[in-house]
C-alpha positions as CSV (number, residue, x, y, z in Angstrom):
1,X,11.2,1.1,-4.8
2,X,14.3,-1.0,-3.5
3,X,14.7,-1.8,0.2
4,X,17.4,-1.1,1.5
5,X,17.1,-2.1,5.3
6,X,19.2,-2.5,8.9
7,X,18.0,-4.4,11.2
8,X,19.1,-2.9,14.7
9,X,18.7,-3.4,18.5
10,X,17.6,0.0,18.9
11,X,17.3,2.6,16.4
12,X,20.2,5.4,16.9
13,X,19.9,8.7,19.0
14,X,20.8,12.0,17.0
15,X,24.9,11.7,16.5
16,X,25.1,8.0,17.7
17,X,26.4,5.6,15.7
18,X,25.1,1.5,16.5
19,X,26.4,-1.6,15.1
20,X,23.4,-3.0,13.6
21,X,22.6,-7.1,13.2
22,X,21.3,-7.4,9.4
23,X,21.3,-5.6,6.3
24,X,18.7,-6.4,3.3
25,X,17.9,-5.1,0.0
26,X,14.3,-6.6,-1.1
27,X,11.3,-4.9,-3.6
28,X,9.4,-2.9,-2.3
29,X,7.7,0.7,-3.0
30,X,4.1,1.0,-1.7
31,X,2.5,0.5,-4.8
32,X,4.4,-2.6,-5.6
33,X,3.9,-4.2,-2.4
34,X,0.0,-4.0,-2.7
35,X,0.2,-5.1,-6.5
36,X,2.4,-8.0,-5.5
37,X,0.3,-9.2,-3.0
38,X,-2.7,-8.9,-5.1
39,X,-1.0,-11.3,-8.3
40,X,-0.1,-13.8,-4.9
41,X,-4.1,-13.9,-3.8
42,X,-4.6,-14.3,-7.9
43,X,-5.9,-11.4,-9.0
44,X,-5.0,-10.1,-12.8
45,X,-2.7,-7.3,-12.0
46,X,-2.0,-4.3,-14.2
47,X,0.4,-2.0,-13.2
48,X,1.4,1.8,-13.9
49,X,4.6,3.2,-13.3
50,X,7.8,4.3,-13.9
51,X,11.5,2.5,-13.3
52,X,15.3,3.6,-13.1
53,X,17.4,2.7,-15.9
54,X,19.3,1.1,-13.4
55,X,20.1,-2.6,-12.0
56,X,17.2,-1.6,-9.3
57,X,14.5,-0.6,-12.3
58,X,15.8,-4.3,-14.2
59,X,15.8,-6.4,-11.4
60,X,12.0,-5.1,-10.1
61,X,10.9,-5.3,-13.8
62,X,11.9,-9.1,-14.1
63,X,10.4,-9.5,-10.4
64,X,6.7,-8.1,-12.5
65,X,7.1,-10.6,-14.9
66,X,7.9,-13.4,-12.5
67,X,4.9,-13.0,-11.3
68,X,2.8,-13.0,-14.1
69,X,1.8,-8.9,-13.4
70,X,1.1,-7.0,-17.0
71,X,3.7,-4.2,-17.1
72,X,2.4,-2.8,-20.5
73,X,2.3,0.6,-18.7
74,X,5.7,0.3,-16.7
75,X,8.1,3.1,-18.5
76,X,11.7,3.5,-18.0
77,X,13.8,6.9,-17.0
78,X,17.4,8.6,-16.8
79,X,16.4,9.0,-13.4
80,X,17.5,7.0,-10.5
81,X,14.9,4.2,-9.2
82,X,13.1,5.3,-6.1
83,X,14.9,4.0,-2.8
84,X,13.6,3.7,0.9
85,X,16.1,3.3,3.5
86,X,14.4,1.3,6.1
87,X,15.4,0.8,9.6
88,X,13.9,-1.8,11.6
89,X,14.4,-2.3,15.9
90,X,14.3,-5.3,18.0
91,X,10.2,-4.8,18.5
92,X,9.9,-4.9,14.3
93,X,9.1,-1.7,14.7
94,X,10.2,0.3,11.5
95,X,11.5,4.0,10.3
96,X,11.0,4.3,7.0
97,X,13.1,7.8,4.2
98,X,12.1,7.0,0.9
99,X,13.7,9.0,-2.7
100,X,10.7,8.8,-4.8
101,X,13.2,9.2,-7.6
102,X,11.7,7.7,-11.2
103,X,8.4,7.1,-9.8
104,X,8.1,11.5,-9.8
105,X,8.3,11.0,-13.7
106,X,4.9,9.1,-14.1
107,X,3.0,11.6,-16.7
108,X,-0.8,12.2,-16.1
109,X,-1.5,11.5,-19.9
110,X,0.3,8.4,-19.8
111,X,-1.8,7.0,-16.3
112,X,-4.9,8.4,-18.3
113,X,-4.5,6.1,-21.3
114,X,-3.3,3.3,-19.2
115,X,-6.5,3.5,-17.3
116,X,-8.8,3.7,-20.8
117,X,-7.0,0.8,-22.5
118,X,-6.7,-2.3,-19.5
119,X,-9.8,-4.5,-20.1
120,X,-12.1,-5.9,-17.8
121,X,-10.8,-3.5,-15.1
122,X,-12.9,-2.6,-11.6
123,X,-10.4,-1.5,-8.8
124,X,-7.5,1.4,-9.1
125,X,-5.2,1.6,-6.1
126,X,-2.8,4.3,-5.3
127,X,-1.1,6.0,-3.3
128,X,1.2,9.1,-2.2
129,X,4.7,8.1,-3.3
130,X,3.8,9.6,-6.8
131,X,3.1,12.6,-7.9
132,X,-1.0,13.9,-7.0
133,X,-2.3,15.0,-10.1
134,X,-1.2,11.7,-11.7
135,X,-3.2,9.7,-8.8
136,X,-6.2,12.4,-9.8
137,X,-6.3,12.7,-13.5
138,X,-6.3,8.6,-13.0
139,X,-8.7,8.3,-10.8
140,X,-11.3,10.7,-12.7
141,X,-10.7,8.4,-15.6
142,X,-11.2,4.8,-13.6
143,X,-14.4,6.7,-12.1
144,X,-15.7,7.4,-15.7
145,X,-14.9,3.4,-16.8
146,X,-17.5,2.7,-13.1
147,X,-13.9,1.4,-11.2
148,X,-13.9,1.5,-7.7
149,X,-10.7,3.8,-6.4
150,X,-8.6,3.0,-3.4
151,X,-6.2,5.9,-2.1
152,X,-3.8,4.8,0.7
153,X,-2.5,8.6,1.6
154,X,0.8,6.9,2.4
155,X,3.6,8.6,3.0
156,X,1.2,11.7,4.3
157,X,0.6,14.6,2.3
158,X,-1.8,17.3,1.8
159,X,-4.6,16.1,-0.1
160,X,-7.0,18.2,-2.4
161,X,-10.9,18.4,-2.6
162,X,-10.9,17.1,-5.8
163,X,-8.7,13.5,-5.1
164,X,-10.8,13.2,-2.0
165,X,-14.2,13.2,-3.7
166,X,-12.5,11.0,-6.7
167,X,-12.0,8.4,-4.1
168,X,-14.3,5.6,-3.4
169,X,-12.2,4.0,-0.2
170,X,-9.6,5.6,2.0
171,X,-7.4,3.2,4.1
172,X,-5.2,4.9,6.3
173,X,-3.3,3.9,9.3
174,X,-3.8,6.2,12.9
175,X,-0.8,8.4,12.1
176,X,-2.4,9.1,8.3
177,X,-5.7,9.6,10.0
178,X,-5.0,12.2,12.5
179,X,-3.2,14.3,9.9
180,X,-6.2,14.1,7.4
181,X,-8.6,14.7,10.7
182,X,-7.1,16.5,13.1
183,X,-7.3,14.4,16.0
184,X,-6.7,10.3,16.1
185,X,-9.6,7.9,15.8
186,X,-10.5,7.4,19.8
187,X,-14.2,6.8,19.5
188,X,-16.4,6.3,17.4
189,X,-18.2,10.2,17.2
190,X,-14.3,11.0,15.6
191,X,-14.5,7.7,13.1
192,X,-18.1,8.7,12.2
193,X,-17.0,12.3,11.3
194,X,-14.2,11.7,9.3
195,X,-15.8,11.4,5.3
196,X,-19.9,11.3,5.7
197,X,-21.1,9.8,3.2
198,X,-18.2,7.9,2.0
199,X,-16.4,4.6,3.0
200,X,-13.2,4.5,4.8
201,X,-11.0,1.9,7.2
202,X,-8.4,2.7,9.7
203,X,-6.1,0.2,10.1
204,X,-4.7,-0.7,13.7
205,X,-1.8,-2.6,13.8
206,X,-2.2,-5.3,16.0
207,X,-5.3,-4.3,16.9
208,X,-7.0,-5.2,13.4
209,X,-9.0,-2.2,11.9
210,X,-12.2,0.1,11.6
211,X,-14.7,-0.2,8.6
212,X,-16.3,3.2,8.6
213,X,-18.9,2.7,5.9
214,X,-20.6,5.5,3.7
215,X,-23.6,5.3,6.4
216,X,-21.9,5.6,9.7
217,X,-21.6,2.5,10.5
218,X,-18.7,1.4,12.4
219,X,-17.5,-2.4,12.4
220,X,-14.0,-3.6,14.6
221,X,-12.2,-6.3,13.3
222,X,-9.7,-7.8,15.7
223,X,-6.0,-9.3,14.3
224,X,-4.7,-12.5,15.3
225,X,-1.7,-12.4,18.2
226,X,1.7,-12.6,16.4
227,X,4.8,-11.9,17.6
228,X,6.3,-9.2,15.1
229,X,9.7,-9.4,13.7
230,X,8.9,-6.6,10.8
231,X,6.2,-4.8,10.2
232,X,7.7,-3.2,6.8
233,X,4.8,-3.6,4.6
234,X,2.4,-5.2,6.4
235,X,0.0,-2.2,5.5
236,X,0.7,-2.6,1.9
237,X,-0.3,-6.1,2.6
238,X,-3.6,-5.1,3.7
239,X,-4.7,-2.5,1.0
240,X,-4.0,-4.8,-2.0
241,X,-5.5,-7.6,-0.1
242,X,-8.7,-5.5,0.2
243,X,-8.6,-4.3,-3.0
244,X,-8.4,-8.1,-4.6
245,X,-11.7,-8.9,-1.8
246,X,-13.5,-6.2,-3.8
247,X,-12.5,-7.0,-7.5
248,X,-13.3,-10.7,-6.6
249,X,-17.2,-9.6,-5.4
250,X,-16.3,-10.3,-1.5
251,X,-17.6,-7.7,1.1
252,X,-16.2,-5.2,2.5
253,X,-15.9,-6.9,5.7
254,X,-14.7,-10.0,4.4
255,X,-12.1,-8.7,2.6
256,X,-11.1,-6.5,5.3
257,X,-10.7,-9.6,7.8
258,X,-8.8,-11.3,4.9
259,X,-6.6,-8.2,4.4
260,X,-6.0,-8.4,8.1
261,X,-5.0,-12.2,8.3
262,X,-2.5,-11.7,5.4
263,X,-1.2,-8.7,6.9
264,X,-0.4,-10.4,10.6
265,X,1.2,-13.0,8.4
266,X,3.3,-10.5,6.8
267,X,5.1,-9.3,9.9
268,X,6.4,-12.4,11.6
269,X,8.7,-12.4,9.0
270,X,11.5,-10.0,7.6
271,X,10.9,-7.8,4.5
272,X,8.3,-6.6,2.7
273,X,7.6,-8.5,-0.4
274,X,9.9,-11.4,1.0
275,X,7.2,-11.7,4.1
276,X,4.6,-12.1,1.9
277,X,2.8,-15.5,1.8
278,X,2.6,-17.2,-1.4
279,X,-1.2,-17.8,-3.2
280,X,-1.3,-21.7,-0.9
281,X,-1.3,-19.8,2.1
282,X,-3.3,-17.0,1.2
283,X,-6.1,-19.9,0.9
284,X,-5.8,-21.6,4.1
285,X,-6.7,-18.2,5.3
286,X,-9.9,-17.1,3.3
């Protein structure tokens, strides 16, 4: 995806029109944020997908290679590049209408062979901005290769019986939880019953996360106080974090506390990608 994002005092009423205070464009796309932010902790990123054969689709390819991610498995389409149109208020709170575009294209047969050919590999992340029986037919192949899968069910759909038992780790934030569960994670009898038998985190905002592991056990990690100027992508931040903590042998609740550092990072400044920190001060946190 490419950002395109206002920064406003106060996000408009229905048929109000506000004179905002900034306008961006910046990479992001969930995906990409959490595979970008995994390359800056050092992690040998592969990454599967599908770009616009546009100036968007260029400019995020060269921004891959930049970085030293492998974009074997990156095609190209006729199609527009996806776009999220991003609003974000005085609190860095953010509204987010994303146009999946190119990244509806991905084929199942060509995220199955990119899954069977990428040595060495142990973690598969996705998540909701492509299409589910790509995210599926890939994850039943990582799960035959012994990977660990990650699903961040981000922006919420529907998901089916057979992703959900595919899928090692679910991270989801409160809103994703309570439409996956119903009701939103209050105590710990709700965190408990979400997915017996199989490991999950919630993540809180500025209140850290919840580790639910495949036993019942539920750990709280607090978040360092920040003061918030965006919290565009602060989530993706988080996931790929986590999923580098697992491929590099940390525990789950180390990485989760170093997924939550690099997060709070994230949102005291603007952008997604942009807020990132680079691999130095990824270290200083660890």
């Amino acid at each position: 995806m490419i950002d395109v994002t206002a920064y406003v005092k106060d996000i408009p009423q229905p048929g109000q029109t506000l004179e905002g205070e900034l306008f961006t464009t910046g990479f992001g796309g969930k995906g990409a944020n959490q595979a970008v932010i995994a390359a800056h902790c050092g992690a040998q990123v592969n990454f599967i997908g599908k770009l616009g054969k546009d100036l968007f689709g260029d400019s995020i390819a060269e921004n891959f290679a930049t970085l030293g991610m492998n974009s074997d498995f990156i095609d190209r389409s006729e199609t527009p590049n996806g776009v999220a149109h991003i609003w974000v208020d005085s609190n860095g709170e953010n509204r987010i209408v994303i146009i999946p575009g190119a990244n509806y294209e991905i084929e199942v047969g060509r995220a199955v062979d990119a899954i069977n050919s990428i040595k060495d590999l142990s973690v598969v992340v996705a998540q909701c901005e492509i299409k589910q029986d790509v995210t599926l037919a890939a994850f039943s192949a990582a799960k035959k290769r012994g990977c660990v899968t990650i699903l961040n069910p981000a922006p919420y759909q529907p998901l089916s019986k057979e992703l959900l038992d595919s899928t090692d780790w679910i991270i989801a934030n409160e809103t994703e939880f309570k439409e996956l569960h119903g009701t939103l994670p209050t105590n710990d009898e709700v965190l408990k019953s979400f997915r017996p038998g199989k490991n999950s985190i919630v993540t809180l905002g500025s209140e850290g996360a919840v580790f639910i592991s495949s036993d019942g056990v539920i750990t709280r990690l607090a978040a360092p106080k920040v003061s918030a100027v965006d919290t565009t992508g602060a989530g993706d931040a988080f996931v790929g974090v986590f999923a580098f903590g697992l491929a590099s042998g940390m525990n789950a609740i180390d990485a989760i506390g170093l997924g939550i550092k690099v997060a709070s990072m994230s949102v005291t400044r603007k952008g997604a990608q942009s807020s990132y920190p680079s691999q130095a001060e990824i270290a200083t946190l660890s």
